[in-house]
PAKEVEX-516788 format. One record per residue (C-alpha): x, y, z; residue number from 1; residue in one letter. Coordinates in steps of 0.2 Angstrom, whole numbers, m for minus. Each point is the difference from the previous one (the first is absolute). Example, Ala and Ser with C-alpha at 12.3 -4.5 7.8 and 13.67 -1.06 7.14 Angstrom:
BEGIN
<rec <62 m22 39> 1 "A">;
<rec <6 17 m3> 2 "S">;
***
This chain:
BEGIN
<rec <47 m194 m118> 1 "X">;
<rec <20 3 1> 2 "X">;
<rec <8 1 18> 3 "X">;
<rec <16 4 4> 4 "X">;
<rec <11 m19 6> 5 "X">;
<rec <14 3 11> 6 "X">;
<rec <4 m16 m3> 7 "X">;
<rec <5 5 m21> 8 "X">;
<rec <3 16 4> 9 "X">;
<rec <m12 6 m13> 10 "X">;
<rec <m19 1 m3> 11 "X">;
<rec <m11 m14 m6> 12 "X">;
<rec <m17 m4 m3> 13 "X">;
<rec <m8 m12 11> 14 "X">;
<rec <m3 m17 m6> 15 "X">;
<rec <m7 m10 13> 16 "X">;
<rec <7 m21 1> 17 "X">;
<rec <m18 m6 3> 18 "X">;
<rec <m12 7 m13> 19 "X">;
<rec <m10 17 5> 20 "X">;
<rec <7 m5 17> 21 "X">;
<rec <11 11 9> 22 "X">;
<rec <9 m8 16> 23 "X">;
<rec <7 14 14> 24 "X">;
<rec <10 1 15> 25 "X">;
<rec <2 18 12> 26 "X">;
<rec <13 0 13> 27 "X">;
<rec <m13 3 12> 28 "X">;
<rec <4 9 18> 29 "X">;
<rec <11 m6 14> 30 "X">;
<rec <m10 2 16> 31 "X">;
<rec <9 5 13> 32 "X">;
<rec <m11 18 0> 33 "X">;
<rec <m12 12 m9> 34 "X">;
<rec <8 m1 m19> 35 "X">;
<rec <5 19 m5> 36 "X">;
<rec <m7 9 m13> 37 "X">;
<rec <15 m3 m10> 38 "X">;
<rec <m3 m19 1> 39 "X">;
<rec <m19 5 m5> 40 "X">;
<rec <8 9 m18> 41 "X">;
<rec <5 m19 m4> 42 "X">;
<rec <m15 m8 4> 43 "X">;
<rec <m11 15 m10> 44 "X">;
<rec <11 m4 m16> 45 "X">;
<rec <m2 m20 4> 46 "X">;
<rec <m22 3 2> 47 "X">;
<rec <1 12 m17> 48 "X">;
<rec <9 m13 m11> 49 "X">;
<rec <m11 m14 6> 50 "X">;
<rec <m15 11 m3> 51 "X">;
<rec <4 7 m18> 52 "X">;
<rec <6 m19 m5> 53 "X">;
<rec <m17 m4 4> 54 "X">;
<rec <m8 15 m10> 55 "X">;
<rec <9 m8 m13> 56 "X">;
<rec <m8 m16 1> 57 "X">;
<rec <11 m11 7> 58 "X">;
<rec <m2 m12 16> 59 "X">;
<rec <10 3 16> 60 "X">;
<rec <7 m9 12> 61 "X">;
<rec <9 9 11> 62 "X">;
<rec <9 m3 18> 63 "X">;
<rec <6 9 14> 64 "X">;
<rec <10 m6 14> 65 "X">;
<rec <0 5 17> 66 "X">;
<rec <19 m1 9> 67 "X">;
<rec <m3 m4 15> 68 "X">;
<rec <14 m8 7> 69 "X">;
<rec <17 7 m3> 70 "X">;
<rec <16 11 9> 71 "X">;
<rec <m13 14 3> 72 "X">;
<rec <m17 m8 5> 73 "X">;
<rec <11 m12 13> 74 "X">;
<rec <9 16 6> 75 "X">;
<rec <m18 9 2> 76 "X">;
<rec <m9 m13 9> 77 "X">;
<rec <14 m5 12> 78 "X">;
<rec <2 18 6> 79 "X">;
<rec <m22 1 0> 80 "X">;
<rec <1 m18 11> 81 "X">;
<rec <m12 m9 m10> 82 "X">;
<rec <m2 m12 m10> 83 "X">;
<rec <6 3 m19> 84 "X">;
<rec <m19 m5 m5> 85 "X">;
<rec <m7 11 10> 86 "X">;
<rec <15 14 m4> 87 "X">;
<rec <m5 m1 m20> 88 "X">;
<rec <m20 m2 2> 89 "X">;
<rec <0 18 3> 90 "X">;
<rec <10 7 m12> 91 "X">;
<rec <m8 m12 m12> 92 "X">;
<rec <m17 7 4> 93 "X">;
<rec <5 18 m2> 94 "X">;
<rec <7 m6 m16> 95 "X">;
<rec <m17 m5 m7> 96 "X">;
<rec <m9 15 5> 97 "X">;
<rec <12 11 m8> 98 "X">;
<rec <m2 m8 m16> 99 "X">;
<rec <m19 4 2> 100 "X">;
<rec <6 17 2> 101 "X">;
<rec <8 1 m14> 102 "X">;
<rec <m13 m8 m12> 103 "X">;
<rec <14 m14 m3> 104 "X">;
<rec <m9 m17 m6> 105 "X">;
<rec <3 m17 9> 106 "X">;
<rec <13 m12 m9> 107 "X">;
<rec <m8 m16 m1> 108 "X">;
<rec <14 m10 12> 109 "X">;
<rec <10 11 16> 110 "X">;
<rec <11 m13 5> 111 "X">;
<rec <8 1 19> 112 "X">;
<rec <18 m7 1> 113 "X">;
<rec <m3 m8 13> 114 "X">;
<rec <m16 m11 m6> 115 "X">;
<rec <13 m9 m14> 116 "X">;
<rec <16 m4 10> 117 "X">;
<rec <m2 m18 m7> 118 "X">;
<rec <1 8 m16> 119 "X">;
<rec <16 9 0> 120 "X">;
<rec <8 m14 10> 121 "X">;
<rec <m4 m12 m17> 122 "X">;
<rec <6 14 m12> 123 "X">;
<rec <17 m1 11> 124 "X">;
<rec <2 m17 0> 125 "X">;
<rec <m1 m1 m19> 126 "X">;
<rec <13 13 0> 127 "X">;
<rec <10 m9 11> 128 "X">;
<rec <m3 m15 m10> 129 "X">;
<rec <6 8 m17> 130 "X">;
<rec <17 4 10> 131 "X">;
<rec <m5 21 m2> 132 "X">;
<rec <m5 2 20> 133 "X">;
<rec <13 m7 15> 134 "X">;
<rec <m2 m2 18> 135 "X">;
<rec <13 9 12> 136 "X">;
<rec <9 m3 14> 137 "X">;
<rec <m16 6 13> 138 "X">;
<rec <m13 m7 m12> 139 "X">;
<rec <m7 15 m11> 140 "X">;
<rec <0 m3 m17> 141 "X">;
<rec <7 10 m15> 142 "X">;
<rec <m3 2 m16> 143 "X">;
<rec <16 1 m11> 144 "X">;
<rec <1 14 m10> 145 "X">;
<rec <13 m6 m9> 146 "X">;
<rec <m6 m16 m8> 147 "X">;
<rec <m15 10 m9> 148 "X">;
<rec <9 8 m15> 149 "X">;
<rec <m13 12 m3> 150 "X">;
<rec <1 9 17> 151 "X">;
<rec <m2 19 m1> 152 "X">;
<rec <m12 0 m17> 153 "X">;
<rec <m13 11 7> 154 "X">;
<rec <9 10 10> 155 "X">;
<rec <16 1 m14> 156 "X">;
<rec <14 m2 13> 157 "X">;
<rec <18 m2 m1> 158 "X">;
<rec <4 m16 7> 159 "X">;
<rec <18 3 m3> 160 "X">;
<rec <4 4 18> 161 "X">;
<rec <m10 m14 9> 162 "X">;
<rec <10 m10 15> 163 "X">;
<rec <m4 m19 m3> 164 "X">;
<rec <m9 m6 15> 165 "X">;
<rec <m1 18 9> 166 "X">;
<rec <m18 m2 9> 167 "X">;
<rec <m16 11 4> 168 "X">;
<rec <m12 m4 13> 169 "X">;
<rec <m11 18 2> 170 "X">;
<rec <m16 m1 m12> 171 "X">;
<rec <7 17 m6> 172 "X">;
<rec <14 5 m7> 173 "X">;
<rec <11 12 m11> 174 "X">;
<rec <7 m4 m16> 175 "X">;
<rec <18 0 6> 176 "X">;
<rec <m6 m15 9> 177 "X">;
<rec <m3 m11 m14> 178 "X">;
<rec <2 m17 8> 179 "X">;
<rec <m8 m17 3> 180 "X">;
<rec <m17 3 9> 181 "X">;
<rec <m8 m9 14> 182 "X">;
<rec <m16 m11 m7> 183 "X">;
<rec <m3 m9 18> 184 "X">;
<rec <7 10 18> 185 "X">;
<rec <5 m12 12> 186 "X">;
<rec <m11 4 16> 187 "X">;
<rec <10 11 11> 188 "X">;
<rec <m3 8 22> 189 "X">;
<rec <m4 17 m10> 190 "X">;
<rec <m14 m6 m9> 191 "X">;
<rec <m10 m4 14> 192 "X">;
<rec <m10 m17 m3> 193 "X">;
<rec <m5 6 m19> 194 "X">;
<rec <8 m19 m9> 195 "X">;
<rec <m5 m13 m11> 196 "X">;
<rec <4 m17 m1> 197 "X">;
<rec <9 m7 m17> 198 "X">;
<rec <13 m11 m5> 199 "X">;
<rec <15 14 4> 200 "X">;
<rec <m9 m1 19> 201 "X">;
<rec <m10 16 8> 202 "X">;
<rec <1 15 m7> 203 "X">;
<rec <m11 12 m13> 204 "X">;
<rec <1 5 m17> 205 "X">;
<rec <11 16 m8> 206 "X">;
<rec <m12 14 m7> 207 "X">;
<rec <4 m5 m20> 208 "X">;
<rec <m4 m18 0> 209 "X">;
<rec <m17 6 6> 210 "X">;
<rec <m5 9 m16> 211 "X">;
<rec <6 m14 m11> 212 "X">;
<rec <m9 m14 9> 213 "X">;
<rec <m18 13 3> 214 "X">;
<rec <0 5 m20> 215 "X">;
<rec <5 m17 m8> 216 "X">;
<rec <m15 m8 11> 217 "X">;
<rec <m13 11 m6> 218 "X">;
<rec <6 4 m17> 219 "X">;
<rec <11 m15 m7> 220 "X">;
<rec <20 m2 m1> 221 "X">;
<rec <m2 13 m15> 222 "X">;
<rec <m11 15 2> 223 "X">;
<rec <m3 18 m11> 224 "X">;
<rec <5 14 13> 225 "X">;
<rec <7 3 15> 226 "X">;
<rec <m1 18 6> 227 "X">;
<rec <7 12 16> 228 "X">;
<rec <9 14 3> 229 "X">;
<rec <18 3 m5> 230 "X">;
<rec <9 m2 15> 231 "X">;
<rec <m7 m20 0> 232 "X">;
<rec <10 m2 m17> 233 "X">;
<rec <17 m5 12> 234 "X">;
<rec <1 m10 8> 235 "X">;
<rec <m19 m6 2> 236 "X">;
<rec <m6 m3 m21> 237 "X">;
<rec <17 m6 m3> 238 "X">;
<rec <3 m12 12> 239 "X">;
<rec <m19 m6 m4> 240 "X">;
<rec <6 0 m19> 241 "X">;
<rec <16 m13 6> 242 "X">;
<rec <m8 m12 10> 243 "X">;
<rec <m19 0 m7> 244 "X">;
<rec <11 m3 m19> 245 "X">;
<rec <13 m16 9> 246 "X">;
<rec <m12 m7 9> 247 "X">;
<rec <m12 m2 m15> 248 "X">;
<rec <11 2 m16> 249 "X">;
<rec <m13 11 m8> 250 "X">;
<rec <0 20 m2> 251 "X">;
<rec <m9 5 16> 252 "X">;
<rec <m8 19 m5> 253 "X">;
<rec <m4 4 m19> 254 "X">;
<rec <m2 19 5> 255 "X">;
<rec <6 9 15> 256 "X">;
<rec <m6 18 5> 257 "X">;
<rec <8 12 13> 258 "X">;
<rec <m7 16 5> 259 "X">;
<rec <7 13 4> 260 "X">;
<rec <5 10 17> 261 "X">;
<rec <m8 12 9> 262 "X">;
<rec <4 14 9> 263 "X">;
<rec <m6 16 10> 264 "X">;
<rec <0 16 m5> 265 "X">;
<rec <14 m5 m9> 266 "X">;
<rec <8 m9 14> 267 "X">;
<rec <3 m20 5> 268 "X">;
<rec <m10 m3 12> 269 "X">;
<rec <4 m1 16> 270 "X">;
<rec <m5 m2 20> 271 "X">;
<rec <14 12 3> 272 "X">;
<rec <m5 12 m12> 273 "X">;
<rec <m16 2 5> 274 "X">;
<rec <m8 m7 m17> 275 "X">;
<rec <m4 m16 2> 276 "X">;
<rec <m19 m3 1> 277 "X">;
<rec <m10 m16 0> 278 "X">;
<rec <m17 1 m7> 279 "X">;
<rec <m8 2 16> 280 "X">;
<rec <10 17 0> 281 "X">;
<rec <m6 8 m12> 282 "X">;
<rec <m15 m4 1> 283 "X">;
<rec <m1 9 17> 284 "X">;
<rec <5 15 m9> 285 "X">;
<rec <m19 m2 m8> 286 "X">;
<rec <5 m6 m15> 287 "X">;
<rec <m9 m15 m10> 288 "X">;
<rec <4 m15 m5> 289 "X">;
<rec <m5 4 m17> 290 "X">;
<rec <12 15 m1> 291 "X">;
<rec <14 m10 6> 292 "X">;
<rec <m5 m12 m15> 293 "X">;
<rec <m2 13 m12> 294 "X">;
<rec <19 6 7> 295 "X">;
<rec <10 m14 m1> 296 "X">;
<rec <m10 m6 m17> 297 "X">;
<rec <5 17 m11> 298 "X">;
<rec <18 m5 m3> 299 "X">;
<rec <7 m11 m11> 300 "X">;
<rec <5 m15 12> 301 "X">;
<rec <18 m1 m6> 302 "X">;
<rec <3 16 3> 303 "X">;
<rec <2 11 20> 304 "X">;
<rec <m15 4 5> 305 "X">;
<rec <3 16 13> 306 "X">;
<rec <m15 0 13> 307 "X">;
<rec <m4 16 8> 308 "X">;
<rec <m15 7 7> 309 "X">;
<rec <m2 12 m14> 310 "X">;
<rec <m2 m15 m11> 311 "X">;
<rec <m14 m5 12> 312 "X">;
<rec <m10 16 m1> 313 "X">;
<rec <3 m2 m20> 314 "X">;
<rec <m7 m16 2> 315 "X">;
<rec <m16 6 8> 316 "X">;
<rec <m2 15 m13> 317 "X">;
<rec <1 m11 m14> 318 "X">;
<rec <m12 m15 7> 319 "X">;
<rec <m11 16 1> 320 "X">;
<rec <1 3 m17> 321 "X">;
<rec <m6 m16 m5> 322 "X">;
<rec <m13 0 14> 323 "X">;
<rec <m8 15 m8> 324 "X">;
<rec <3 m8 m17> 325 "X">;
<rec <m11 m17 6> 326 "X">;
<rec <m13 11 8> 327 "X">;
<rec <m3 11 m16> 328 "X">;
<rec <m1 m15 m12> 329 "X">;
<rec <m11 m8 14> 330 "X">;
<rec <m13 15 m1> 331 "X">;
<rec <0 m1 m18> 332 "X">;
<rec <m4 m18 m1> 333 "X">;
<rec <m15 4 15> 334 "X">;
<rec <m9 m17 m2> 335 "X">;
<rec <8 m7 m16> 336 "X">;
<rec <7 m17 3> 337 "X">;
<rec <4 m7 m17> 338 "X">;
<rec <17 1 m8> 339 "X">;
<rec <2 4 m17> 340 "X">;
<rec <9 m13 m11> 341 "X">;
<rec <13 16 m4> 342 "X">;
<rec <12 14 8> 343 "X">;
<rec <m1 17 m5> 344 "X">;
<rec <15 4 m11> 345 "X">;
<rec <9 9 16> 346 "X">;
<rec <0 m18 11> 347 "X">;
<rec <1 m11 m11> 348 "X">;
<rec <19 9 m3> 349 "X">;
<rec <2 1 18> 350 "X">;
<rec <m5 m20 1> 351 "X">;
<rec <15 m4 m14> 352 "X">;
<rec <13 12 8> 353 "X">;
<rec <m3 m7 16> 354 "X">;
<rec <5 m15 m4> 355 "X">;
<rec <14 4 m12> 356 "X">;
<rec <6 7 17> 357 "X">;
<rec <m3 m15 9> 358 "X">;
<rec <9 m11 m11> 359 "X">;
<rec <15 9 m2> 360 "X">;
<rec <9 m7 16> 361 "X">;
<rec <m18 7 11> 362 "X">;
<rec <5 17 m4> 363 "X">;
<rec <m11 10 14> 364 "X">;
<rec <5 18 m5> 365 "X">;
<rec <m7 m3 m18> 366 "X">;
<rec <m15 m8 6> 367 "X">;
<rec <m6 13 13> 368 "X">;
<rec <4 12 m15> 369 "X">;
<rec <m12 m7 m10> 370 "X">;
<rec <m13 m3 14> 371 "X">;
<rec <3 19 5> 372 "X">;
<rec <m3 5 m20> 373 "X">;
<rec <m13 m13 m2> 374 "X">;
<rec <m10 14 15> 375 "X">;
<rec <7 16 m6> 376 "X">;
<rec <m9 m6 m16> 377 "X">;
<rec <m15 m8 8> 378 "X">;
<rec <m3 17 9> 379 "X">;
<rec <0 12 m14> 380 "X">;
<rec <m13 m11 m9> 381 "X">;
<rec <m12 m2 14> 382 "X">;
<rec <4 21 1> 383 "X">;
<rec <m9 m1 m16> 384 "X">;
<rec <m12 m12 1> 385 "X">;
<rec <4 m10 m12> 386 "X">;
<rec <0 m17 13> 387 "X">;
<rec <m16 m9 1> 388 "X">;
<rec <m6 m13 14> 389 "X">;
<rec <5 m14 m10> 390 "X">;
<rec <17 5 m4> 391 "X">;
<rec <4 7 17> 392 "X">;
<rec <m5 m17 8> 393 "X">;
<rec <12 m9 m13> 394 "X">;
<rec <14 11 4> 395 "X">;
<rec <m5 m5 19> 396 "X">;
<rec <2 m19 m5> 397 "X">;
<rec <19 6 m5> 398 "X">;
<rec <6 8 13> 399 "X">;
<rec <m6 m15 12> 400 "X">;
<rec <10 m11 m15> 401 "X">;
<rec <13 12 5> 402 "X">;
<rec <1 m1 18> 403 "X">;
<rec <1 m20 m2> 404 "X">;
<rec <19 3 m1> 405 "X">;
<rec <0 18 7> 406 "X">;
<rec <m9 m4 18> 407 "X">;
<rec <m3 18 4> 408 "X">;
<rec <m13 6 m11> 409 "X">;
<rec <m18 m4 10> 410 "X">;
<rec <3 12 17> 411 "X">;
<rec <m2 m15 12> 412 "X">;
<rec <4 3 18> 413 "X">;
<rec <m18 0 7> 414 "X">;
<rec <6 m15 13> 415 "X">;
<rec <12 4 16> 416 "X">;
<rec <16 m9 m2> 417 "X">;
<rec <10 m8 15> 418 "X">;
<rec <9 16 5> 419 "X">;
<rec <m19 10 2> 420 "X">;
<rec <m9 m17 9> 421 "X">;
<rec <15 m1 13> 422 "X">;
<rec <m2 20 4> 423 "X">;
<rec <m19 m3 3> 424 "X">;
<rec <2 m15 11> 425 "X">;
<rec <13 10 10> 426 "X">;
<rec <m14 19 0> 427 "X">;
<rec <m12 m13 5> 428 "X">;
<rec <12 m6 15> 429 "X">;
<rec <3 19 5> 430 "X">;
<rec <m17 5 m1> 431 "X">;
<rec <m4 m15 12> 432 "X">;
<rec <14 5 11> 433 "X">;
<rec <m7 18 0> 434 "X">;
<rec <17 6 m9> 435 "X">;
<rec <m10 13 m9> 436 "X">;
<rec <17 8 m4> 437 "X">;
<rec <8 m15 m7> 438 "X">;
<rec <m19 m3 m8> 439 "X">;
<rec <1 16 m8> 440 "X">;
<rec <20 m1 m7> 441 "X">;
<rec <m7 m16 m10> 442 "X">;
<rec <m14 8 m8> 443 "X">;
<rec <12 14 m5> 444 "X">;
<rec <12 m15 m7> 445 "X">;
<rec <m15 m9 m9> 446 "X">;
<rec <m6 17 m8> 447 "X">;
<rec <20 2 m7> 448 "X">;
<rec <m2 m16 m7> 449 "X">;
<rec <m17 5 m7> 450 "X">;
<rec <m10 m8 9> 451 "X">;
<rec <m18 8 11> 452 "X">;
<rec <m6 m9 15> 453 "X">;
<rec <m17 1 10> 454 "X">;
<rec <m4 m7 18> 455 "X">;
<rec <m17 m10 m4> 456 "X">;
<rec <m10 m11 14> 457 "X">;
<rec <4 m15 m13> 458 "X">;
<rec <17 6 3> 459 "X">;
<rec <13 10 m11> 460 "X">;
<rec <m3 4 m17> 461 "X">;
<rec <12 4 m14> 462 "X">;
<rec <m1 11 m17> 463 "X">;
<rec <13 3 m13> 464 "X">;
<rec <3 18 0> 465 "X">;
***
């Protein structure tokens, strides 16, 4: 299998540092509210590379953290007036339930921030201690760009132009502001009473230090990849990079692997543009969870994806087509179980080219190609009944092979997500309320979302339309 690394600029096959072992990191979601559909195309690239590096045999290991103190979750819980626990936990929550959504599998270690403060505050002191990392004047600490010489390697900046001792203390920043960042933020009256004791006196960790401090935890000083979207390559990965690399004198990331934007109908998204959409959004729109997957799975990850509704209806006439493809195969299997130790001649090319796609850099296009000849083929021979139960079962067995890195192939959906068990709660409230209006208007709401529901004595009872 080759991947594109951002780090050399070129592609390579993956070679893991332990054995058949392959050790992963995803920047995983700041939570300071519902993650957008744009921060959902990351996480779908993250859940099909860890699902086709297990198809290929190898073991994962794989972690996620959860931001859940920084500039914006401090902000957000300050202005909610409550606690920054209790400010997170719900965004956290939502967070999990969209994954489900979207058919994404659990990484083995999620990792809040603040659950490893006594982590980071080590990983600082041995920078301070190796002279890369200084305390200032109010007692933040910094990490000195300057004394790491290979500052800017994976994001190939021009250090040319960097002020000595200039200073950034925002989590985020441009590129124009290359600049020593803050490791440790001296507690001040705008954070509220969110602060940590440690040798440098109260105050909390910057957003970087967390990911360095999580990953090398759970996955060692040295690790295979680490994986997010583009816009995390600066400052975020390279300031990881600088002080993961001083600290321990070892090369931090083997691999790195950025995907791509995305944007709407051909737009950025935006609040003020009117396209920008959380998960829950779209889902109002009666969408699935499986066609959103099937969307923001299509295109090659390092490349734009443009999301549009049309996509969404071409989403839902493909996973059709499939449909009726499993049924037909399913009918002429009737009661035949057994798998036959061979393809037929047409799958058994669709099995190879699917994963010559995969391994070229997990080239979707080419491989929803093959899976979309692999039916066209499949259809004209069961059009001439030239399929038997056996071989229909066997091609059955690949398609589920399949959808072990795809996650869209079995139709799923027959249990109500979050969104559909909150609207019946609240019918439920109306209907004992005698709003028969408002009782009504949620019905209407569940059947867009393609859900039925009947009034029973053992109370109300749901079908998936």
């Amino acid at each position: 299998m080759k991947i594109y690394n951002t780090l050399k600029r070129q592609m390579e096959e993956i070679v893991p540092l332990e054995n058949n072992h392959v050790r992963m990191y995803t920047c995983g979601p700041t939570v300071y509210d519902y993650a957008h559909i744009g921060n959902f195309r990351a996480y779908v690239f993250e859940d099909l590379l860890r699902r086709y590096l297990k198809y290929c045999g190898y073991r994962v290991t794989h972690v996620m953290n959860l931001t859940d103190v920084d500039d914006k979750t401090i902000k957000g819980s300050l202005q909610a007036k409550v606690s920054l626990d209790e400010y997170t936990r719900k965004y956290k929550d939502a967070f999990f339930g969209d994954l489900k959504t979207l058919n994404i599998e659990s990484a083995e270690h999620y990792p809040a921030a603040t659950a490893h403060i006594p982590e980071m505050i080590v990983l600082i002191a041995r920078l301070v201690e190796k002279g890369y990392a200084y305390r200032s004047d109010d007692g933040s600490v910094y990490f000195s760009i300057g004394k790491f010489k290979d500052y800017g390697k994976l994001a190939h900046l021009d250090m040319s132009g960097l002020r000595a001792g200039a200073r950034v203390v925002q989590d985020e920043y441009e590129k124009e502001n290359v600049a020593d960042f803050a490791l440790w933020k001296a507690a001040v009256d705008s954070d509220g009473d969110v602060a940590w004791d440690s040798p440098w006196g109260r105050g909390r960790p910057g957003w970087h230090i967390e990911c360095s401090a999580m990953s090398m935890k759970y996955l060692g000083e040295s690790f295979d990849i680490h994986t997010g979207g583009i816009d995390n390559i600066f400052p975020h990965h390279e300031d990881e990079i600088a002080q993961s690399e001083a600290a321990t004198g070892k090369p931090f990331v083997k691999y790195w692997m950025h995907c791509a934007h995305l944007v709407v109908d051909g737009r950025k998204m935006s609040k003020s543009l009117g396209n920008f959409f959380t998960l829950r959004d779209v889902l109002s729109r009666g969408y699935s969870g499986r066609e959103v997957r099937y969307v923001l799975v299509s295109a090659q990850y390092s490349q734009t994806l443009n999301f549009s509704f049309d996509a969404l209806n071409g989403a839902r006439a493909s996973l059709s087509r499939i449909d009726e493809f499993k049924e037909r195969l399913k009918e002429t299997a009737g009661s035949v179980e057994r798998v036959k130790n061979s393809l037929p001649a047409w799958a058994e090319k669709a099995k190879q080219e699917f994963k010559v796609a995969l391994d070229n850099d997990l080239n979707m296009p080419e491989a929803l190609a093959t899976l979309f000849g692999m039916i066209h083929e499949g259809n004209k021979v069961l059009n001439s009944g030239a399929v038997v139960g056996e071989e229909a079962c066997t091609v059955l067995h690949l398609l589920t092979e399949f959808d072990h890195v795809l996650g869209f192939l079995e139709k799923g959906g027959g249990e109500a997500d979050a969104i559909v068990k909150r609207l019946v709660e609240e019918r439920q409230a109306a209907r004992k309320a005698k709003n028969w209006a408002e009782s009504d208007r949620i019905r209407d709401e569940l059947a867009k979302l393609g859900w039925e529901i009947k009034d029973t004595p053992q109370g109300p009872k749901l079908r998936k339309l």
